[in-house]
C-alpha positions as a Markdown table, in Angstrom:
| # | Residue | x | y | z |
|---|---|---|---|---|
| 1 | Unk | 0.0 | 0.0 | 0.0 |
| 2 | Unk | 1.2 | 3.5 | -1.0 |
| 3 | Unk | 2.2 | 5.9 | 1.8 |
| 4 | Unk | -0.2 | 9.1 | 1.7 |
| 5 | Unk | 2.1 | 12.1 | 0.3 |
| 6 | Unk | 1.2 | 16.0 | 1.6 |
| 7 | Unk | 4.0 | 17.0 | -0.8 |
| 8 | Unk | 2.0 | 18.5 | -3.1 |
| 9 | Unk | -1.1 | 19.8 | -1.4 |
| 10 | Unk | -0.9 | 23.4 | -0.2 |
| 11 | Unk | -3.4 | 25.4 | 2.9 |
| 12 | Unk | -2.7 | 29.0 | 2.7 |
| 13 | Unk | 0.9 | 29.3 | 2.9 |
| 14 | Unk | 1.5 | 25.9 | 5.1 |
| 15 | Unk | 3.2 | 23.4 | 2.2 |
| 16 | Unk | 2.7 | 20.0 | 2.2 |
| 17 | Unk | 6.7 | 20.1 | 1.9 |
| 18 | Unk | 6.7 | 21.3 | 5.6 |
| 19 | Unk | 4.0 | 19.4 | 7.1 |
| 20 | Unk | 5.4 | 15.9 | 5.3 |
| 21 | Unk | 8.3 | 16.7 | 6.9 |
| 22 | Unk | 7.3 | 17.4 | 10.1 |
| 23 | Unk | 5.1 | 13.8 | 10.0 |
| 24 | Unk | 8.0 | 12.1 | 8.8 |
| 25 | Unk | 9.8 | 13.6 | 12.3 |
| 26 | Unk | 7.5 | 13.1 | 14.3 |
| 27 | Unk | 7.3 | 9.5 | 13.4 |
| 28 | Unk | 10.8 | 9.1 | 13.3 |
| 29 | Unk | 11.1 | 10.4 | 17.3 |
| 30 | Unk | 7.8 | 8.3 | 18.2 |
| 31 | Unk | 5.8 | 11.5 | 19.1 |
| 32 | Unk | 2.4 | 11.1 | 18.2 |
| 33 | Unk | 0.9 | 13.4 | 15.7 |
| 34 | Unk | -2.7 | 13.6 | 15.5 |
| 35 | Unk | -3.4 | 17.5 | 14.4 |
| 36 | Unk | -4.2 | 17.7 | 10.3 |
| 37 | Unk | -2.8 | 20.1 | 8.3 |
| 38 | Unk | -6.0 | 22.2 | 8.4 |
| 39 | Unk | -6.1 | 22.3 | 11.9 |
| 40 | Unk | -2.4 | 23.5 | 12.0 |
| 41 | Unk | -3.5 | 26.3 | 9.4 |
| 42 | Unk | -6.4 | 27.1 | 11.5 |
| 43 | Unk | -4.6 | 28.0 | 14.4 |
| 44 | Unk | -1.5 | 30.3 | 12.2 |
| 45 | Unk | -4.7 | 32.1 | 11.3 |
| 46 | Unk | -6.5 | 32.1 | 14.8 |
| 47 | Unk | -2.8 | 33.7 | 16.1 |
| 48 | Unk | -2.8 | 36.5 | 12.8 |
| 49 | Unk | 0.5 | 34.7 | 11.6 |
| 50 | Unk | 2.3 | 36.1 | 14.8 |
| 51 | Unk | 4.7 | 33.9 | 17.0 |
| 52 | Unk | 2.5 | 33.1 | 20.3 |
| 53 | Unk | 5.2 | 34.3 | 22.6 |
| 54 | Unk | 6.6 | 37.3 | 21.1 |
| 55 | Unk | 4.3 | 38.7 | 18.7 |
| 56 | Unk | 6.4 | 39.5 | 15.8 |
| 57 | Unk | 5.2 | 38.2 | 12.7 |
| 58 | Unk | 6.3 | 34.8 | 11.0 |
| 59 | Unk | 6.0 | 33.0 | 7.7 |
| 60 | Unk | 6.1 | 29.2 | 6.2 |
| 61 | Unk | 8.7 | 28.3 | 3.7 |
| 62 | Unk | 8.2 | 29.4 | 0.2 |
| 63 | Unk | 8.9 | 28.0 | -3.1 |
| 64 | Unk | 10.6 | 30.4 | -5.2 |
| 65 | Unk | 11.7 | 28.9 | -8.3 |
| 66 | Unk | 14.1 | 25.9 | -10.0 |
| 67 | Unk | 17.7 | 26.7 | -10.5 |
| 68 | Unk | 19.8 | 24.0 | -12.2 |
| 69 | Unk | 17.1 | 21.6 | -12.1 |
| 70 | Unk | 16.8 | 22.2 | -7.8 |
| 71 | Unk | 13.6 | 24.1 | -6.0 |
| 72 | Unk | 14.9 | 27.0 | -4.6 |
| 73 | Unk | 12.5 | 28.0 | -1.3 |
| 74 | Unk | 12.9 | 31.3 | 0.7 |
| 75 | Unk | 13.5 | 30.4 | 4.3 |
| 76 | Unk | 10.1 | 30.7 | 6.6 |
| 77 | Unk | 10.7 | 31.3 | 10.3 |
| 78 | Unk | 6.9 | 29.7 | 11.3 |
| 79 | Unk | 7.8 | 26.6 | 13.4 |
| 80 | Unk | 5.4 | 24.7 | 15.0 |
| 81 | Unk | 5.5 | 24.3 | 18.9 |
| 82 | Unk | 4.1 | 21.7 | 21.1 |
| 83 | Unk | 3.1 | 23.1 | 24.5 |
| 84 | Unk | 3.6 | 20.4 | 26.6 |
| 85 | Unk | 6.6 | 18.2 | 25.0 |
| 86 | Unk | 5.4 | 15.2 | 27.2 |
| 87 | Unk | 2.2 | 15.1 | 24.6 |
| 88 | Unk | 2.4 | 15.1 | 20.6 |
| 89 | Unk | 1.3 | 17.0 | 18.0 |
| 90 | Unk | -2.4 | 18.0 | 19.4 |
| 91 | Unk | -4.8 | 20.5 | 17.9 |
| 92 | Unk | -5.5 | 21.5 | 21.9 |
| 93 | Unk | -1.1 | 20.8 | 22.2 |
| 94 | Unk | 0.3 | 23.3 | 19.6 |
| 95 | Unk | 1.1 | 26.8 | 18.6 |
| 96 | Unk | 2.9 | 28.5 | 15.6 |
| 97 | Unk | 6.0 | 30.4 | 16.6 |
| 98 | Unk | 9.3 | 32.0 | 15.4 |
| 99 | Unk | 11.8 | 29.1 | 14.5 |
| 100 | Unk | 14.8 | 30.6 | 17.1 |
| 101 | Unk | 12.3 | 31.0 | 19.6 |
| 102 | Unk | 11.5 | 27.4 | 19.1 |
| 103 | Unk | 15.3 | 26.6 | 19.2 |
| 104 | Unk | 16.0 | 28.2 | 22.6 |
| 105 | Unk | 12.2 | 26.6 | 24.2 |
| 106 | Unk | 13.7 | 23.2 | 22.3 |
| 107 | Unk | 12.5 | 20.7 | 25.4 |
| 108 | Unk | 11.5 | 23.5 | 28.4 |
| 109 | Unk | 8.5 | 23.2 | 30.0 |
| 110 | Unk | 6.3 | 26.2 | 29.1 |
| 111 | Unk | 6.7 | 28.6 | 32.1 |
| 112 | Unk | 9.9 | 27.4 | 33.1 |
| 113 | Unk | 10.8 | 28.6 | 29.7 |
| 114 | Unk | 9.1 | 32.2 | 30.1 |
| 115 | Unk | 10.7 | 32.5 | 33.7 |
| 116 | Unk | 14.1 | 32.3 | 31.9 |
| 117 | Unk | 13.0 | 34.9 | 29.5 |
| 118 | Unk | 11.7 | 37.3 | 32.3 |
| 119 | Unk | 15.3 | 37.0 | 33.9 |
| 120 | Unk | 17.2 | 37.3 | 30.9 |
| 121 | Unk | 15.3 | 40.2 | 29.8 |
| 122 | Unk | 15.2 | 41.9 | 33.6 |
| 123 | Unk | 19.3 | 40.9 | 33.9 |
| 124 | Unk | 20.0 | 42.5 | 30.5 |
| 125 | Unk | 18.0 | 45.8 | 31.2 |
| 126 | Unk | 19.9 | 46.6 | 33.8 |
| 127 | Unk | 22.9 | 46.4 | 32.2 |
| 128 | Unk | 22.3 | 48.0 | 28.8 |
């Protein structure tokens, strides 16, 4: 039996590119994915296409255009978080935000994550 592709299909700006990758992940660490690509779309659009913890706007990956027989995609910064990393890939479990923000969160527990944020920010507006 043939292995259901997203490749192609497109919601909004969400590719299937990004979303069969991010199934193809989530499989690959065992982390159960249950949220469809519409409901991911749904909630980029519920949150305006801003990053849920600092606001600023952020974007899915775009193709641009084939050079030397490659696809060429501009780089989004829209990365999909799971709140709770002891669950999967929820529609109750997830929220779009900006790709570094994602990177420094990596495995943090929500607030433990935005306590460190509060000091860092508090530490460092004392100093500049």
């Amino acid at each position: 039996m043939k292995k259901k592709s997203h490749n192609n299909k497109t919601i909004g700006s969400l590719s299937g590119k990004y979303w069969s990758s991010l199934v193809k992940n989530a499989k690959r660490r065992n982390i159960q994915l249950t949220l469809t690509m519409q409901e991911a779309w749904d909630i980029f659009l519920k949150q305006k296409g801003r990053c849920f913890y600092t606001g600023i706007k952020i974007t899915h990956i775009k193709y641009l255009k084939k050079i030397n027989n490659k696809d060429v995609y501009s780089l989004g910064t829209a990365s999909i978080d799971r709140i709770n990393n002891d669950l999967g890939y929820t529609k109750d479990n997830v929220q779009w935000v900006h790709k570094d923000v994602n990177l420094m969160k990596m495995t943090l527990k929500e607030k433990y994550f935005i306590k460190l944020c509060k000091l860092i920010a508090r530490r460092f507006s004392r100093c500049h």
